[in-house]
Every structure is written in C-alpha cells, then in structure tokens.
C-alpha positions, 0 to 999 in steps of 0.5 A, a space after each residue: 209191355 206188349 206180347 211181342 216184347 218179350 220175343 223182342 228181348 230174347 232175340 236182342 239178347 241172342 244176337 248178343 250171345 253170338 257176337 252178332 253187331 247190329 249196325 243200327 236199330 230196326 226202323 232206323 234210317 242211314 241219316 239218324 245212324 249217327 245217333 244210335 252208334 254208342 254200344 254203351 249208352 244211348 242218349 234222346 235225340 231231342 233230349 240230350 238230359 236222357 241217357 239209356 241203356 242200348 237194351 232199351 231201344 226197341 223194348 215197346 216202351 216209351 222212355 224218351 219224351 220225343 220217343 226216339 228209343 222206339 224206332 221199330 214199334 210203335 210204343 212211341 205212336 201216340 207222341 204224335 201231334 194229333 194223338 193226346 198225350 199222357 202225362 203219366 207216360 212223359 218226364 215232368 221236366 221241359 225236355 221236348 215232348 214232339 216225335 223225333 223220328 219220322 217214322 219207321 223206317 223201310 228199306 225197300 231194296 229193289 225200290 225206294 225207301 220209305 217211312 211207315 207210320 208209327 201207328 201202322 207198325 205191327 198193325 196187322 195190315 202189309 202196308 205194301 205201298 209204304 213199305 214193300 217189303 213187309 218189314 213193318 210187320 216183323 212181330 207177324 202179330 196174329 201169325 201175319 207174314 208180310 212177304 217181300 214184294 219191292 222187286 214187282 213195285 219197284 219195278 211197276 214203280 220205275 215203269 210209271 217213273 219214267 212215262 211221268 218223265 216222258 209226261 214231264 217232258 213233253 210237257 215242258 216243251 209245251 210250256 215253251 210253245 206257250 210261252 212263245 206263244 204268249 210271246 207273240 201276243 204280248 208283242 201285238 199288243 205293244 206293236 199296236 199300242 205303238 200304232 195307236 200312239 201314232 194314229 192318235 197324234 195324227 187324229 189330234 192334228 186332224 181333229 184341231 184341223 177340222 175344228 179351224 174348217 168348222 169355225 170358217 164354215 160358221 163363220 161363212 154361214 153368218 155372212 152369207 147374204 143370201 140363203 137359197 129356201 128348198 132345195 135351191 132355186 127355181 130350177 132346182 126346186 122344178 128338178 126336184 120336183 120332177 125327181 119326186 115325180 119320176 120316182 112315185 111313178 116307177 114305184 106305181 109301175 114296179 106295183 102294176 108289173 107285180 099285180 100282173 104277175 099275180 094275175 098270170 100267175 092265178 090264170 095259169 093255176 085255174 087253166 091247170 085246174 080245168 084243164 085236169 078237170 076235162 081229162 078227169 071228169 066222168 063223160 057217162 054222169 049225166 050232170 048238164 052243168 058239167 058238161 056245159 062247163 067242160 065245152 065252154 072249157 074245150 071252147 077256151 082252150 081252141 081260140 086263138 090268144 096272145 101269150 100272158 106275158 113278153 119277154 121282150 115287153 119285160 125286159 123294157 118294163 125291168 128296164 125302166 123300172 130300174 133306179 136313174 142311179 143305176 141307168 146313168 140316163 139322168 144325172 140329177 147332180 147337174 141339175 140340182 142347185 149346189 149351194 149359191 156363193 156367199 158373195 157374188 158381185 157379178 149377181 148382186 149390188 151392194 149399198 152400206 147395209 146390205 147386197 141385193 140381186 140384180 138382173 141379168 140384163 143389167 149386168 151390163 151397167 155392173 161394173 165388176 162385169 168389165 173387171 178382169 177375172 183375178 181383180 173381180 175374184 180379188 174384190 169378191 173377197 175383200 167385200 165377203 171378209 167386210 161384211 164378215 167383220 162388220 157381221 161380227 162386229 153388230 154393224 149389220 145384221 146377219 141373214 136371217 136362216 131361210 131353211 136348213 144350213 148348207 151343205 158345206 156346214 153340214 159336211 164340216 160338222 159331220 167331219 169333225 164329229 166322225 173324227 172325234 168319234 174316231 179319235 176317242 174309239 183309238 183312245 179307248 182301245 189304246 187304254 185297254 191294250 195297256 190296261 191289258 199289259 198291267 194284267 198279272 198272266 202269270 211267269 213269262 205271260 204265260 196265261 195270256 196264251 190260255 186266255 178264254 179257251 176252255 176245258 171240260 169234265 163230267 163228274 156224275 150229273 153235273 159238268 163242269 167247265 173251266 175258261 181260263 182267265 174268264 169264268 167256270 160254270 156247272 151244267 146239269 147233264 139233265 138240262 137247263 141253263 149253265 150255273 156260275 161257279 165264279 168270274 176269274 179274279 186274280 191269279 194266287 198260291 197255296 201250299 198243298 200236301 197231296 199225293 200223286 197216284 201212278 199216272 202222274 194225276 196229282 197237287 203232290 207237295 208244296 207252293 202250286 199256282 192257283 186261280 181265284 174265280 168269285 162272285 159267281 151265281 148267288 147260292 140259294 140261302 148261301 154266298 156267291 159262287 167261288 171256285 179255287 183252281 189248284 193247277 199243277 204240271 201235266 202234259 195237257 190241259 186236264 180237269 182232275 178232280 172238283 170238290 164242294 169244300 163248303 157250300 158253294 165253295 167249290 175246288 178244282 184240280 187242274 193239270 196244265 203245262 203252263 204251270 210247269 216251271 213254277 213247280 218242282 215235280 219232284 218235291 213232295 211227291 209220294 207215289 204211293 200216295 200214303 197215308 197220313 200218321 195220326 
C-alpha cells in the first residue's frame, strides 16, 4: 500500500463517522455513477464474478482485473495495454484483464471536463491542461498543491473556441465558393465535350467529302491529256522568268542602298573626327605634316559639295525597292499560266488513241469551234469522261507526268490532310475531357477547383511546396534545383489520432482526406520520393507541419477548406492536446 493510503482510509472512515454520503468515488465520471451506487457491495465493471467491499474502492490497490475499484489512483495504472502485466497481481480466472475506466476523471467546473491518465494521478506534476482544476494531485505527494485554475483556461479556452467557430465558419462558406467553382468547371467541361461531339460529326462529313474531291482530283490527273512542264506555258515560263529576275535585281538594290548607307555613315564619323581634330590641335607645335593635314582639312571643308544623301532620291530608291506584293504595280497571278483544261476540244484534235494540240489558225476547219457554247461544253465533257474510262479500263495509256502534279491535286490533298489533322486534334481533346470527368476530385469535385495552384512553407533549410492534384517539391533555401517529393497519384483516407493546439492547427481525431503523391525523385540508396498529404479543415490553404517518416517518406499536414464537409470538426478534437496514457 502506498503512504497516502493510509490518509486515504482515515478520511473514508471520517466522512463515514459523519454520515457524509459520498455521491460516487473520487475519479468517477457521471456516465460510470451508475456502477458505484451500491453502499453494501461493489461489483468489477468488466468482471461481474468479482464482488467487494465499498472500503475497497480508491484503497491504492489493484483488486479488480479491469481495475475499476481504483477510479482516483493510479493503483490500477499499470492494466494499461502498453504497460506489462503481472500475473501476481491478476486473478488466474478468464475475467477480462483490459482498464475499465478511461481514466481519472476531472471535473473542470468553469471548463470541460477531462480524463487524466492513470499514470499521471499523483505523479507530482499540475497536469493543468487535462485537469485544471488540480484534482489529480488530491494526496499533494511531496507537499505539491495543484491550485484550481479551470476559471482563467476556461475562459482562454472559450476565447480560442469561438475564433475556431468563426474560423470554421468562414471556412465553410469558402468551401461552398470552391464548390461552385468546381461547379463551373466541370460544367465547361461537359459544355465543351458537346461541343466537340458536335465539331467531330461535321469533321467526318468533311473528311468523307474531301476524301470523294481528292479520289475525283486523281482521277482527273490520270486523264489529263496534257500536262504543262515548268511553271506552265511559254508565256508563263517568260513570266516567271521576269519575276525571278526583277526580284534578284531589287534584292541587289536593297544591297547597294545599304553599303551606301555605311559609306555615309563612315564619312560623317571621319568628317567629325577632323573636324575635332582642327578645333583641338596645338597651332604652336612645329610639326608640318600636321599643319599640312589641318589646311588640306580647312581646304575640304570650304568647297562647295552636294549632300551625301536625298530624301527625295530615298523615298523613290524605298519605293522601288518595295516587294510587287505590297505596290500592286504588277499583278503576276494574271500572267501566270493557271493550270491547262484536261480536255479541250477547242485546243485539240482527237483520234482513237490519243488528243493532240492544233493550231490556232486551224481552229477555223474545227468543228466544235461552230458549236454552240452549252453543246461544246456538253461534248467536252462526254469526251473527258471517255478517255477517263477507257484510262481506267487499259485501253490507252495515261499521260506521262511531265513535272509536278497540279495544283488543284495539290489543294485537294492538303485539304484533306489539314481536315484529319484537325478531326484527330478534336478526337484527342474530346478524349481527354472525358478522361478528365472519370477523375476522382474528391466530394462534389471539389479538388478540380484547386488543381495546380500551389502553396508553400519553409521550415529550416529547406522549402517545401505543395500543388494540388500535380506534384510536391523541396528546395534548399541555399540554392540549386527543386527535389520531387512525389507526382499526385490518387486521392485516399487514414485514421489520425491528433491533438489540435489553441489556434485551431491540428489532424484532430478520426477519417481525414489524404493525398497520395509517388514516385517522386530516387533517394540516393533509397526508394523514390513519396509524400502523404493529410489535409484537415482550415480557413485557408496552409502547409502545417512536414515530416520524413522513413527515408524519403515524407508527411504533410495541410489545412484546407476543400476538406470541410468531409470532417466532423468536433469529433476527436482535444484542445488541450493531451498526452497519451501509457
């Protein structure tokens, strides 16, 4: 029995003597009252077999297994599931060996209540921030007295309490911003993959048409009886010539107007410098080439000379100098040969095998010349689509390609080509939009409002950077280049058991919404980098706390108002932080 036993029985026994009635045992809370209201027995919580006398409660010694009999000592401490056992001190029966109670009970009038550790009763130390008002020191072991303190916490406490609930509120109207902000995006999204599903059905019908103008552009192109070499026909070729020619030459003028400019350039600077060097030089030194120099300056500089340059003459060298695209003064698309016809009858004669060019002054003996305009293009045709099908069909022989295909092919094909291009540019985008609907952001998308805007905390050397939904990084604050702490992966939940300090900064107790973020940067001699971001509800986005669990497994502790509906504020939550009974 320890020395304060003995005090212990005296005072039980006095009170007794009195008639005092003793509503429940020191250390007892309301809701386990219930189990200590027998004045003649007193029965083990957990081990109804067990029966005492009420002497025995509170007498420092263990008699029951789940050492309910010692609500006010800590006798009963060492039942605790991380503290060993004895066997001496437990019954050999199957009575249930696990604490009953959890813990000594304070009443904290002007506070809330609490529950002190077994351990810590009579331990010596005011645990003011369980029990404020000292009750768990009731022996004063060591002459300590633990005054009562629950006015001054309390009403600290109910300060914090409600800037917390001021906190929490107003971070759960910043959840519902987010929340219709994450809303609005996903509302783009689906708008646009409309938009997209639309886009891609007219982009079929497109593709399907451009494809039917590309197989009648080939299928011209083989039945085209004559095909133009060059750039076209004599006069063509002569254009293009002239072209070629007019633009090497305003390319060699551009060249002369420049080395001009240089020259002019260079004689003002020398005329400058002479011009320095007479209003500086010493007249009194007797050095003849120097005056020679200086009269044949004066001499230059009394003449009379034209200017070194014309604004007038400028302006009509800029002019001409200007590309035939941007003056208008030759329109070369008149005078280049556009592509011939395929089949002109008005141009060619026709046998079985083949259309050969006549002149033009037979066209007079050609018949179709006398053919009224409708019926010749009529016949035109008819004898384009026969040489077409007798092409196709190994009778004659298609021309042979002379050059490069013609443009109209050219056109066709590059047409078709962009219009696939762009239908499977609308495919890919209509793809990912969806992928990014099948994406886990968390309750009501909540996430999607957050994604890949970034928060930031130094802690000692090193800074740490957290971007939702994308990746977190570490920086030493000494410089260099960023580390990957892990690249988002999925969005998760654990359990935490966590205090939560005065300000509101804390896991608390209970399911909190985690973000996974892996296969970060390797470790040297190690695995990759890994970072679990426990997130709980705060008023703004806030880096908490960050932890190395292992090596490189890393551990954040996010405040956010994203997670504010997901977490019971109130569950778990110890605002005195206390610790654990051991």
């Amino acid at each position: 029995m320890r020395p304060f036993a003995y005090s212990l029985l005296l005072t039980t026994a006095a009170r007794s003597s009195l008639g005092v009635e003793v509503s429940r045992p020191r250390g007892v809370s309301p809701e386990h009252a219930k189990f200590y209201k027998a004045a003649d027995v007193f029965t083990c919580i957990s081990n109804p077999s067990i029966n005492l006398s009420p002497s025995q409660i509170n007498d420092d010694y263990c008699d029951c297994p789940d050492g309910s009999d010692e609500p006010g000592t800590s006798a009963c401490s060492y039942l605790s599931d991380l503290s060993p056992s004895y066997a001496s001190d437990l019954s050999s029966d199957n009575d249930s060996r696990s604490i009953a109670l959890p813990g000594y009970y304070c009443k904290n009038k002007g506070h809330q209540p609490g529950y002190v550790p077994f351990l810590s009763v009579n331990d010596g130390v005011c645990d003011y921030d369980l029990c404020c008002d000292g009750s768990d020191e009731w022996a004063q072991v060591g002459g300590l007295k633990c005054e009562n303190r629950c006015k001054e916490i309390g009403k600290e406490w109910r300060n914090h309490d409600e800037q917390r609930k001021k906190a929490l509120t107003a971070a759960g109207k910043k959840r519902k911003e987010l929340t219709a902000e994450a809303g609005r995006l996903r509302k783009q999204v689906e708008d646009r993959i409309q938009t997209l599903d639309t886009e891609i059905q007219g982009s079929v019908l497109k593709v399907k048409s451009l494809e039917a103008a590309l197989a009648e552009a080939e299928k011209q192109e083989r039945g085209k009886v004559v095909r133009s070499t060059g750039k076209g026909s004599k006069v063509g070729t002569l254009v293009q010539l002239a072209k070629d020619r007019i633009e090497e030459l305003r390319e060699s003028l551009l060249a002369v107007q420049e080395g001009r400019d240089n020259a002019v350039a260079r004689v003002t600077e020398l005329e400058g410098i002479l011009s320095t060097f007479k209003t500086e030089y010493n007249p009194n030194f007797n050095d003849e080439g120097v005056k020679r120099a200086v009269r044949s300056w004066e001499d230059y500089a009394a003449r009379d000379k034209s200017a070194l340059t014309n604004d007038a003459q400028d302006r009509d060298l800029d002019e001409i100098s200007k590309p035939d695209s941007e003056t208008g003064l030759i329109k070369w698309s008149e005078w280049e040969d556009g592509e011939e016809s395929d089949v002109d009858l008005r141009k060619y004669k026709c046998n079985w095998r083949s259309l050969s060019p006549i002149s033009d002054h037979g066209a007079v003996y050609n018949f179709e010349e006398y053919l009224p305009e409708a019926v010749r293009g009529w016949v035109d045709q008819k004898l384009r689509d026969l040489r077409i099908l007798m092409i196709e069909n190994g009778i004659i022989a298609p021309s042979k390609d002379a050059g490069a295909e013609s443009k109209s092919l050219t056109e066709a094909r590059d047409a078709l080509k962009a219009a696939q291009d762009g239908q499977t540019n609308l495919q890919s985008e209509l793809s990912d939009h969806k992928d990014d609907l099948a994406k886990d952001y968390g309750t009501d998308d909540v996430f999607r409002a957050l994604k890949g805007q970034c928060i930031s905390k130094d802690s000692g050397e090193y800074n740490y950077e957290l971007c939702w939904l994308d990746k977190t990084t570490q920086k030493s604050r000494k410089g260099g280049s960023h580390t990957g702490m892990g690249n988002f992966a999925r969005i998760d939940s654990v359990t935490v058991d966590d205090g939560v300090a005065a300000d509101g900064k804390g896991l608390g107790s209970g399911v909190r919404v985690a973000l996974r973020y892996e296969n970060g940067q390797h470790c040297w001699n190690g695995p990759n980098r890994s970072t679990l971001v426990v997130l709980a509800c705060a008023e703004r986005d806030e880096i908490w706390k960050i932890t190395e669990e292992e090596k490189c497994v890393y551990r954040m502790e996010v405040g956010t108002p994203a997670v504010c509906d997901a977490q019971n504020n109130n569950q778990g939550n110890n605002a005195g932080g206390g610790k654990d009974e051991l």
